[in-house]
C-alpha positions in Angstrom: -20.9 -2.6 19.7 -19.6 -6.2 19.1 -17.3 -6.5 16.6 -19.4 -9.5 14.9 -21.8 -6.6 14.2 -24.8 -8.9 15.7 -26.9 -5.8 15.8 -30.7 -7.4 16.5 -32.0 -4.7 18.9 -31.5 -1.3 19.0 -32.7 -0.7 15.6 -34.4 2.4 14.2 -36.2 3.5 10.7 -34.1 6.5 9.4 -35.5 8.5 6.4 -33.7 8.8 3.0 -31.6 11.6 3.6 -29.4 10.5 6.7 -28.7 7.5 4.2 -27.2 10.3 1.9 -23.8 9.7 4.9 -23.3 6.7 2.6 -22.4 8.4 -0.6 -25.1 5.7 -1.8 -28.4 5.0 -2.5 -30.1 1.9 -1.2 -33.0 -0.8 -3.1 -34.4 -4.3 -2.4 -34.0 -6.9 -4.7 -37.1 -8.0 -4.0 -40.6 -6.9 -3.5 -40.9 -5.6 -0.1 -44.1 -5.4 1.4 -45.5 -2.5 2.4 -42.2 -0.5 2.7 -42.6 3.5 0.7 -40.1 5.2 -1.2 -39.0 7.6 1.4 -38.6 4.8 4.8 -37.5 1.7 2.9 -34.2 1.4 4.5 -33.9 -0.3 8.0 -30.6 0.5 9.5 -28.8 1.0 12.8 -27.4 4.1 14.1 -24.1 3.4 15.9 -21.4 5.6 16.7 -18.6 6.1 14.7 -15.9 8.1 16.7 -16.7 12.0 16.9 -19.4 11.7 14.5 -22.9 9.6 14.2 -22.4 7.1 11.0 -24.7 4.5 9.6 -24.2 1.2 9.4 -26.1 -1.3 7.3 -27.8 -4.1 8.4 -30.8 -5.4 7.1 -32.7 -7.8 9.3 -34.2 -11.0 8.3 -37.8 -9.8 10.2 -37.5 -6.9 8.6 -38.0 -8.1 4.6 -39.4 -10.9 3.0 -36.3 -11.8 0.9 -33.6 -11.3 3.2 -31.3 -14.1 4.8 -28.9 -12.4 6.2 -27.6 -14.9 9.0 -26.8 -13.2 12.0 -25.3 -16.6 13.6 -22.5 -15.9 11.0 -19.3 -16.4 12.7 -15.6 -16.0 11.6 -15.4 -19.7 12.5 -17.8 -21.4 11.4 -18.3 -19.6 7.6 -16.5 -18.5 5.1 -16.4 -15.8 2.8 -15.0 -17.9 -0.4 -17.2 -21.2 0.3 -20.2 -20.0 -2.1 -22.9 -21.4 0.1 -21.9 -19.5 3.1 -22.6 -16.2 1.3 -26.0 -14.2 2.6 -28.4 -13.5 0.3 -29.5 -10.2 1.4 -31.7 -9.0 -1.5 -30.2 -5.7 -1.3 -28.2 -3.5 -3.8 -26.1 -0.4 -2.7 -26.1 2.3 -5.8 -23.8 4.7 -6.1 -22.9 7.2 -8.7 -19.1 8.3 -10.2 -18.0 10.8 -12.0 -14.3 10.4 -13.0 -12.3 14.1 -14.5 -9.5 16.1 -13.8 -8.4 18.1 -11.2 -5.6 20.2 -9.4 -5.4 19.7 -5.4 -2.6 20.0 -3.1 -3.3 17.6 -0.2 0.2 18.6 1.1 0.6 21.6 0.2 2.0 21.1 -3.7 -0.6 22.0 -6.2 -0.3 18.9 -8.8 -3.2 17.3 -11.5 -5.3 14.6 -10.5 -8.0 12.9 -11.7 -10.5 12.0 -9.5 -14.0 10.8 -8.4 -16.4 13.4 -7.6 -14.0 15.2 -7.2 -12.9 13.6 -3.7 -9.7 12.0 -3.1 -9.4 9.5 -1.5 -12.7 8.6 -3.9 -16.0 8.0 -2.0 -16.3 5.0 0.2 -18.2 1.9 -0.8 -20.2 0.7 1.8 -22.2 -2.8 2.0 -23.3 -5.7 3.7 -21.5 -8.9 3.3 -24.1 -10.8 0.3 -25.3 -7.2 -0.8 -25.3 -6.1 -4.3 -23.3 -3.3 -5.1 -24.2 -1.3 -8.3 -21.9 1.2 -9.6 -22.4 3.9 -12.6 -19.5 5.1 -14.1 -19.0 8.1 -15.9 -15.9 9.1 -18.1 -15.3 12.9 -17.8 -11.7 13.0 -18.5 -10.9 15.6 -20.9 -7.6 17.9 -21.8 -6.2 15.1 -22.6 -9.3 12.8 -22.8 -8.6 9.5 -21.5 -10.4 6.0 -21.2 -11.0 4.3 -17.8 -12.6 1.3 -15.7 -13.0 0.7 -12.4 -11.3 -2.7 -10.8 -12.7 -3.8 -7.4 -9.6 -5.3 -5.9 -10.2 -8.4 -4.4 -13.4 -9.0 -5.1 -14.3 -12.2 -6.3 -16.7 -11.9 -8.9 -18.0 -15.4 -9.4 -20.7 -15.0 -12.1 -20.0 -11.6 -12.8 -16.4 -11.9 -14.6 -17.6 -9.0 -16.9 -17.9 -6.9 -14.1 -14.2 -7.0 -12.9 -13.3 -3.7 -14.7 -10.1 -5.1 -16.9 -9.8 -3.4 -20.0 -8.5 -6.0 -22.3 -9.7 -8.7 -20.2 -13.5 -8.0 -19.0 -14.2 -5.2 -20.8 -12.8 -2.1 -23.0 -12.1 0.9 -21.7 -15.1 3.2 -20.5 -14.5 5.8 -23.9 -14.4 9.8 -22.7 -18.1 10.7 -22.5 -19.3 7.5 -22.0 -20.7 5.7 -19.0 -20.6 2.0 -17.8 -22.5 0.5 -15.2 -20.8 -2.1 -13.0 -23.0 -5.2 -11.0 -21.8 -7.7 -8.7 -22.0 -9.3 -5.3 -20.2 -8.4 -2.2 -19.1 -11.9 -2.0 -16.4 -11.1 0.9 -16.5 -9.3 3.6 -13.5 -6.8 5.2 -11.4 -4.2 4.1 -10.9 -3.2 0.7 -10.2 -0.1 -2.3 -11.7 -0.2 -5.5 -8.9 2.1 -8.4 -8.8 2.7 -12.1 -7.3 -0.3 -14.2 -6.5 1.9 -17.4 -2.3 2.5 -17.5 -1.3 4.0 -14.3 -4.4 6.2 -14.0 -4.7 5.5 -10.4 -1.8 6.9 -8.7 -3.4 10.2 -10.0 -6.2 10.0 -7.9 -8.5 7.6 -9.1 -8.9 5.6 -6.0 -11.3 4.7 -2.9 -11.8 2.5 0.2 -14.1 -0.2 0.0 -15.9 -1.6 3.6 -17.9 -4.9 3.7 -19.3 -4.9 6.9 -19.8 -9.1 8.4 -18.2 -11.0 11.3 -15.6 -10.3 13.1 -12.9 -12.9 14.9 -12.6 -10.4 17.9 -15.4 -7.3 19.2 -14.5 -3.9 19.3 -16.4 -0.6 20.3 -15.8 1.8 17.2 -14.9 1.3 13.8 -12.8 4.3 12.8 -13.3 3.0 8.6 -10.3 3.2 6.2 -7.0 4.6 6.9 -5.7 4.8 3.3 -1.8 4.8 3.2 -0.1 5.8 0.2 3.2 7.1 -1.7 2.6 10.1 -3.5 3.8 11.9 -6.5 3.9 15.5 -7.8 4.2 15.4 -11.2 1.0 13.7 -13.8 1.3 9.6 -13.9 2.1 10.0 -17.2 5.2 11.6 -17.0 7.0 9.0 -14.7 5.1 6.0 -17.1 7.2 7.6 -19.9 10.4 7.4 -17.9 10.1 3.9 -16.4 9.3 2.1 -19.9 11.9 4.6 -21.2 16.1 3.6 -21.9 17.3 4.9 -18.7 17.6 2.4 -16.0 18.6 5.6 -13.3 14.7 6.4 -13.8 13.6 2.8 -12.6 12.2 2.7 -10.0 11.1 6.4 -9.7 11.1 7.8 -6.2 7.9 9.4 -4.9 7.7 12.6 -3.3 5.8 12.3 0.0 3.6 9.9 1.6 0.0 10.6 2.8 -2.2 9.2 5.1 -5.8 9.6 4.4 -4.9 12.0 1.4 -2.9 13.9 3.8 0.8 15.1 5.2 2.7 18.9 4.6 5.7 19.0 2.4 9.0 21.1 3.0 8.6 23.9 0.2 12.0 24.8 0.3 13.4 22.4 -1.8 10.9 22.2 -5.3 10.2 18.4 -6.4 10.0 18.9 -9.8 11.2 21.4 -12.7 8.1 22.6 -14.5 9.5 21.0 -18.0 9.0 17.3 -16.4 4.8 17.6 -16.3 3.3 16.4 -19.1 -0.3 15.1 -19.0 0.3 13.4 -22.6 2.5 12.5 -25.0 1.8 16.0 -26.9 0.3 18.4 -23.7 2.0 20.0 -20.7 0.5 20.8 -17.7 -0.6 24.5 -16.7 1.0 24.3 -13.6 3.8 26.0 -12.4 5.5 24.9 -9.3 3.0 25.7 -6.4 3.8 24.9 -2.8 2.3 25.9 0.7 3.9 25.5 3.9 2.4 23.1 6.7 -0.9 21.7 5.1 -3.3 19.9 7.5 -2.4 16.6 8.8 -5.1 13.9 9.2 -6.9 13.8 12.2 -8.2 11.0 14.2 -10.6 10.9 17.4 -10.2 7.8 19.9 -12.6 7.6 23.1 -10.5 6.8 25.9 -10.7 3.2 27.2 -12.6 2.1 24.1 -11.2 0.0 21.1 -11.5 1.1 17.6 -11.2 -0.6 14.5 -8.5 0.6 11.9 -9.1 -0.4 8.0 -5.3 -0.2 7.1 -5.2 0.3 2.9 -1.9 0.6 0.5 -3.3 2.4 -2.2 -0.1 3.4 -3.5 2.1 3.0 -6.7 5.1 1.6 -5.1 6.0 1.8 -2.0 6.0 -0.9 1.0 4.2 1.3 4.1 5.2 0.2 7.6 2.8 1.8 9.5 2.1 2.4 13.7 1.5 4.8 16.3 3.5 6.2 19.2 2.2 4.6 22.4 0.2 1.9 21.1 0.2 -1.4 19.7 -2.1 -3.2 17.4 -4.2 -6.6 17.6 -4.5 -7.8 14.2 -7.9 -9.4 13.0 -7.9 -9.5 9.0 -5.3 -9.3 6.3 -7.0 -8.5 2.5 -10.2 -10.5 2.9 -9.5 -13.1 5.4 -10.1 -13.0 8.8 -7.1 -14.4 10.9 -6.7 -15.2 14.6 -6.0 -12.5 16.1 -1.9 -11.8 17.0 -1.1 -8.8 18.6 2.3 -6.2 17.0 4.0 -2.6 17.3 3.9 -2.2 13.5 2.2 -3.4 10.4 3.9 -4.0 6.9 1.7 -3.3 4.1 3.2 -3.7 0.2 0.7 -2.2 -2.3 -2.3 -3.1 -2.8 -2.4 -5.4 0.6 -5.1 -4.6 3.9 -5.1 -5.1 7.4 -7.4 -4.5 9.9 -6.3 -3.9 13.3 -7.6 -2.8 16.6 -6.4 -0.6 19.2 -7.4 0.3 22.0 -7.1 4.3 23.7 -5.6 3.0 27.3 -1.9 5.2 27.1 -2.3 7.2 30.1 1.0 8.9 29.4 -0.8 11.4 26.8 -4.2 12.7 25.1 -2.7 12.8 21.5 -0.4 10.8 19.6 1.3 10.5 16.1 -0.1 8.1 14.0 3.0 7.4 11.1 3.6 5.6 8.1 6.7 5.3 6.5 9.0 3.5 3.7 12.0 2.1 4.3 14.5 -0.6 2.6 15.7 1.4 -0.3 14.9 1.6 -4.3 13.8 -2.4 -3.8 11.1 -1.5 -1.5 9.7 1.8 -3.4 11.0 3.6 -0.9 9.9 7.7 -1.4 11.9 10.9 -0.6 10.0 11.7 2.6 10.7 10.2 5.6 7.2 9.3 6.6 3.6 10.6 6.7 2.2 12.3 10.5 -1.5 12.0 11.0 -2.4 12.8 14.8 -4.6 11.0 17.0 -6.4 12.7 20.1 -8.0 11.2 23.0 -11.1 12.3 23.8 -12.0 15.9 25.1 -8.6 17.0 23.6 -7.9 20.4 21.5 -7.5 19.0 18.4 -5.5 22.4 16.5 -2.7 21.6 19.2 0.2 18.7 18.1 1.5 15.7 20.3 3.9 16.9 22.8 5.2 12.9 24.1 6.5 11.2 21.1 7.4 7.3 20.9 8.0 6.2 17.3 8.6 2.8 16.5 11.6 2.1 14.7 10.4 -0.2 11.3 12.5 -3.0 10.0 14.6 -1.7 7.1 13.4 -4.7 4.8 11.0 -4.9 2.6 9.6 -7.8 4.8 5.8 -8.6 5.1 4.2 -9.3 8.2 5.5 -13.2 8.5 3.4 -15.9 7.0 3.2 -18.2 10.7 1.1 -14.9 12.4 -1.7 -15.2 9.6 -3.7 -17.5 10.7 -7.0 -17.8 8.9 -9.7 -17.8 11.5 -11.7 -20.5 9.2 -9.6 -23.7 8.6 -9.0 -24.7 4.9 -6.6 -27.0 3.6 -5.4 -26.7 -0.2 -6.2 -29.5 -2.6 -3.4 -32.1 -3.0 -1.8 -32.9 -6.5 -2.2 -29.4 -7.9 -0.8 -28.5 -11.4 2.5 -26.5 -11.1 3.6 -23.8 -13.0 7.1 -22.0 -12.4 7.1 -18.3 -13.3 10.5 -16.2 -13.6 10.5 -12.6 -13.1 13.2 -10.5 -15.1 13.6 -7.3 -16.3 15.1 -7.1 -20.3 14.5 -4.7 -23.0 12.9 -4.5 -26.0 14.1 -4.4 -29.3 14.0 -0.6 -29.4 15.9 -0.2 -26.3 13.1 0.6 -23.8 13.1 -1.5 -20.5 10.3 -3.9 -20.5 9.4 -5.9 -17.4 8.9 -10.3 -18.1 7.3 -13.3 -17.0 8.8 -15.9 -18.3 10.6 -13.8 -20.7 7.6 -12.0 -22.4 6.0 -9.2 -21.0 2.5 -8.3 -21.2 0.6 -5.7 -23.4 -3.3 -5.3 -23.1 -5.5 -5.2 -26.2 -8.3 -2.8 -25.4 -10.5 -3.4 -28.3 -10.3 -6.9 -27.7 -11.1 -8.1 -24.1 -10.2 -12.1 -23.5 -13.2 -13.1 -21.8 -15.7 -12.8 -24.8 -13.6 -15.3 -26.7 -12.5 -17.3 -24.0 -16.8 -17.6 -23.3 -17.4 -18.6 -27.0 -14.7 -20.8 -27.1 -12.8 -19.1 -29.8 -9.1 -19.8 -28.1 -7.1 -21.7 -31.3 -5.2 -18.1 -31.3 -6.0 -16.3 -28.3 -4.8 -18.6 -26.1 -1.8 -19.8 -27.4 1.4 -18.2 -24.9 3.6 -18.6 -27.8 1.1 -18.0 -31.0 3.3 -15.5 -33.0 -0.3 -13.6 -33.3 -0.9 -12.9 -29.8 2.5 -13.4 -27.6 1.7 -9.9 -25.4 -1.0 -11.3 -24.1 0.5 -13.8 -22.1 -1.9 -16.5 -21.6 -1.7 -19.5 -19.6 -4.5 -21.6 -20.3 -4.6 -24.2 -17.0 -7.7 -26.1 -18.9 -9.8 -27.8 -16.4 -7.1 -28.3 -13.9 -8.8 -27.7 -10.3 -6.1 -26.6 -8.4 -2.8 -24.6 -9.9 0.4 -23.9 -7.6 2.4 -21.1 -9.4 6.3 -21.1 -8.2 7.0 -17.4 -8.5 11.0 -16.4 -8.8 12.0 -12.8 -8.8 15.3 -12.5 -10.7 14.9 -8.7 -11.0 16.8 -5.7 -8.5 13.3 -4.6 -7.0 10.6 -6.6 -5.1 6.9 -7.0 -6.4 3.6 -6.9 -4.5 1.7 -9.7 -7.1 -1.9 -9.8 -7.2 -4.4 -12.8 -8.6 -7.8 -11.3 -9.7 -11.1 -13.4 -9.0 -9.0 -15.3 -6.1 -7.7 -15.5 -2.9 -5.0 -18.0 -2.7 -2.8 -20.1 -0.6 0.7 -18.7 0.4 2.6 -22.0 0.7 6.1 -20.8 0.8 8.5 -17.7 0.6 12.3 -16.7 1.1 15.2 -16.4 -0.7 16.9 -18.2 -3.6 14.9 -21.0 -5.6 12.3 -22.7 -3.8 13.4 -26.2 -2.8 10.0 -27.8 -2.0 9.4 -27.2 1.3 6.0 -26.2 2.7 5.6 -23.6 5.5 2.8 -25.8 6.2 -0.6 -27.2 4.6 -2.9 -27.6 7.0 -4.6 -24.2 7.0 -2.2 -21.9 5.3 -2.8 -18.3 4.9 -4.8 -16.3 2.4 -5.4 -13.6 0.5 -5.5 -11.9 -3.2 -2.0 -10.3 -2.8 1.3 -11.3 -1.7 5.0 -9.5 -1.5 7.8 -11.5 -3.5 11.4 -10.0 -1.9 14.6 -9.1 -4.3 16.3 -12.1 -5.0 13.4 -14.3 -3.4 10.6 -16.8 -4.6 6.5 -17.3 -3.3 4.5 -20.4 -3.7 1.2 -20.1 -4.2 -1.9 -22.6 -5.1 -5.3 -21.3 -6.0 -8.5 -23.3 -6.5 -9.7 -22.7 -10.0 -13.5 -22.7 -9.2 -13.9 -19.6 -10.6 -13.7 -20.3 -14.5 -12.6 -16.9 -16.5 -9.8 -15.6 -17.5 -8.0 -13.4 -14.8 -4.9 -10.7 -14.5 -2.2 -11.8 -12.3 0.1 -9.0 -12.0 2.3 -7.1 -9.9 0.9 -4.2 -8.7 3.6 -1.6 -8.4 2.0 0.5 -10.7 5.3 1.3 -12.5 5.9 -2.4 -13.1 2.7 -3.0 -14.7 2.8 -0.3 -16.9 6.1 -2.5 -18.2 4.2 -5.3 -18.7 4.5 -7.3 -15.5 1.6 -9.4 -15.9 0.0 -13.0 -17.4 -3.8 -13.6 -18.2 -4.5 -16.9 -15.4 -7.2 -18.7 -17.8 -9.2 -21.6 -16.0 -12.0 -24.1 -16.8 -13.0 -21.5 -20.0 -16.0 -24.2 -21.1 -17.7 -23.2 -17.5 -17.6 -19.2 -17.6 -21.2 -18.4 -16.8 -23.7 -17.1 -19.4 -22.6 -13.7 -20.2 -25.6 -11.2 -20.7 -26.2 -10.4 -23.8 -25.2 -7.1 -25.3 -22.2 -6.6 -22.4 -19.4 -6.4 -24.7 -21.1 -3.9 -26.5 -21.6 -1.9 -24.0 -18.1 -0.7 -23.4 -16.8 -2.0 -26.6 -18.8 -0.3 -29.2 -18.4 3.0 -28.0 -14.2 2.4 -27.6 -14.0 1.5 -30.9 -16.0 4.5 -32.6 -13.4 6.6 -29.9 -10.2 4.7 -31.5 -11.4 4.9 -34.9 -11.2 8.7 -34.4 -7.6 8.3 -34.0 -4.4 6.6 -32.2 -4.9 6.2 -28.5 -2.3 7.5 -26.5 -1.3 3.9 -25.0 2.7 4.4 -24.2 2.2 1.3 -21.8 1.0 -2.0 -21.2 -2.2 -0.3 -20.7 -3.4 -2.1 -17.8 
């Protein structure tokens, strides 16, 4: 298979229920002639590893809507130049259900919530121009909770409502109610779509995200997600409780293990927790009691010998910087977040939360037929680094017993930094240069407290609360920003807006005066990384001429990041760090741009979420010890 997925012959009709592989359901946009209900869906068998997998691709011949251009290239297009996108005419469905659970993934029974009941959550899978459509149903009960669904990284140009805020696009999805989310697959890559309510994710509520288009270098197999994460036994909501608490011993928490595909084994010896610690609210403890069984099941992974397979590398964690790799074999890098780069080629890949890379390796070690696949944290409390010393997932050649273990071992030994992978290797494959005379805003970073006590995290010495009944972009759409938008409006200071106006281009000159580093994320962007190191940034450029991109970006202890964004995408957007712990202490401004352009929203969207949260609150307080988003 060629990796720029150029898939013209070789196709075959496949009846409904092989599409069922998908977790999705598949429509046209468009009328499509003389295509039934049952064989409507024309898509390409090709081999994924040990198993047979479908992958999408709708051919222009094939519908009369469809312009899918297969002569697409990494070079030559580009996933954030709006004219470049495909219009496919197609819309992936698919259906979640969001409750709690109890699973032990390595071995330590703990509550989760999850969707349908999975974790990692179901893959999204799509075309690059596709629609995707999501239903979202809020099951949570004992205690009830609300919940959205963010889908990180993606743009969302004329579909702002859809980018599953609560206090910015939307309110919360109440318990018992259900929200349907619409937008375009604008990129293309590797991506995860999580909850955006508190710190709900880390408990489960989390999924990879695959947007199938060109590729800057062909490969045989893609392999899908490999979703790296820290991992912690007791509910989110006790460790929210102790990191916006008064003891600074509890910030940052540690985690307990680290998983790799929602797997590793945990050393039962030693309990990680005392029963009294899990509470799933501010008034209910868990049921559990401590729970733990030796040597779970570690992640499997099946290579074909000689062939080379694409890895979707995801940090789906709360905290911690993953530096991930596997004995015997090194990587060839192709995409970081969204952006395809030129390819570079490295033993180990640093991922900080919330970050993607997609690699390729190929199954030519002659020395064995299975191999450790690792992740691991390293760096100390500044990092996120977790109690375990790393997550094992195996990899086997093929025709190998896959219940035996890798007898040759060959780990790499990670830098013990917080470092991400440096800024000169990521290369976008498709040259763009920032706009010059950009508006400038410096941002500081601290960590104060508040005045009860209770550690709060600050931008510019405010920190951020979310107002659920109240999302910004409804006003900021109807132009009703005398208050709103005011940073320093006595009314409305936790919201922490800055209102660039119809400035084109911002540069924001990020300083971290706190004792940890930050992973910072700009929703409905991908932007420039200009600069980064240590100390206060004294105007020097890494370089301008075709800087790298992408929608989040680590900012080391001590250290600064420049970055410049293009505001063509008028809304008003989160930018946040997104260590979960940090943004439950309010590590976070509202980015508002070019407000008099947002797009028409439909009418009645507000309502949709809004009505039904406020009939929920009016019930009674909301159990919002956070910044809530």
């Amino acid at each position: 298979m060629s990796g720029s997925l150029d898939l013209r012959n070789g196709c075959e009709l496949v009846t409904y229920p092989d599409h069922k592989q998908l977790n999705e359901t598949l429509s046209f946009d468009d009328d499509i002639s003389n295509f039934n209900d049952e064989i409507s869906n024309l898509i390409c068998i090709i081999e994924f590893s040990s198993r047979i997998g479908i992958l999408h691709r709708i051919l222009d011949e094939c519908t009369t809507g469809g312009q899918f251009d297969m002569g697409n290239t990494v070079k030559n297009s580009d996933a954030t130049v709006l004219g470049d996108v495909p219009v496919t005419n197609v819309t992936r469905h698919y259906d979640f259900t969001i409750s709690r659970s109890q699973i032990s993934v390595d071995g330590v029974l703990r509550d989760t919530i999850l969707v349908n009941d999975q974790f990692p959550g179901p893959a999204i899978e799509a075309n690059w121009g596709d629609w995707i459509e999501v239903i979202v149903h809020n099951n949570i009960t004992a205690p009830e909770e609300g919940t959205a669904l963010h889908w990180h990284g993606m743009l969302q140009r004329g579909t702002p409502w859809a980018d599953g805020t609560p206090g910015d696009a939307q309110c919360p999805i109440a318990p018992g109610k259900s929200y349907t989310y619409r937008y375009q697959a604008e990129l293309y890559g590797t991506s995860w779509y999580h909850a955006h309510y508190s710190a709900q994710y880390t408990g489960g509520v989390a999924g990879p995200m695959q947007i199938y288009g060109p590729s800057s270098q062909d490969y045989d197999i893609d392999l899908g997600a490999v979703m790296l994460t820290d991992w912690n036994h007791v509910p989110y909501f006790s460790i929210v409780t102790d990191v916006v608490g008064t003891d600074f011993s509890k910030i940052p928490p540690r985690s307990d293990n680290l998983l790799i595909n929602g797997r590793n084994s945990f050393n039962c010896s030693t309990p990680s927790y005392d029963n009294s610690t899990e509470w799933l609210g501010s008034n209910l403890k868990s049921s559990i009691n401590w729970t733990c069984v030796e040597d779970a099941p570690l992640s499997k992974f099946q290579f074909q010998t000689g062939k080379t397979h694409r890895l979707r590398l995801i940090n789906h964690g709360a905290d911690g910087v993953q530096k991930f790799s596997i004995d015997g074999h090194s990587f060839t890098v192709i995409s970081v977040d969204y952006v395809p780069v030129v390819p570079y080629t490295t033993n180990a890949i640093t991922l900080a939360v919330g970050q993607r890379t997609d690699v390729l390796v190929t199954a030519n070690n002659n020395r064995a037929k299975s191999y450790y696949m690792r992740t691991t944290t390293t760096g100390g409390d500044a990092c996120g680094q977790s109690s375990a010393k790393e997550a094992l997932a195996v990899v086997y050649y093929s025709s190998v017993d896959t219940s035996t273990f890798p007898a040759y071992t060959s780990p790499t030994t990670p830098a013990k930094d917080c470092a991400s992978d440096p800024l000169p290797s990521l290369v976008p494959s498709y040259p763009l240069k920032p706009s010059s005379n950009p508006y400038q805003q410096d941002l500081t970073l601290s960590l104060g407290r508040n005045s009860t006590g209770n550690f709060e995290w600050q931008i510019n010495s405010q920190t951020y609360r979310a107002n659920f009944n109240e999302p910004l972009l409804y006003d900021a759409a109807a132009g009703n920003t005398s208050n709103t938008f005011e940073t320093q409006d006595e009314k409305n200071p936790l919201f922490n807006i800055f209102d660039f106006g119809s400035n084109s281009s911002v540069l924001l000159n990020v300083t971290n005066n706190t004792p940890v580093g930050h992973p910072f994320h700009l929703h409905g962007h991908n932007f420039y990384v200009l600069a980064s190191g240590h100390g206060v940034w004294d105007g020097s450029l890494l370089g301008s001429a075709n800087p790298t991109r992408r929608d989040t970006q680590w900012i080391d202890v001590g250290g600064y990041v420049v970055l410049q964004f293009e505001a063509d995408n008028p809304g008003v957007w989160p930018f946040h760090c997104h260590v979960a712990w940090h943004l439950s202490g309010g590590l976070a401004i509202n980015v508002a741009t070019r407000t008099d352009e947002i797009v028409p929203i439909p009418k009645g969207t507000r309502e949709q979420t809004c009505l039904d949260w406020d009939a929920y609150t009016n019930k009674g307080q909301v159990d919002q010890i956070d910044s809530g988003s």
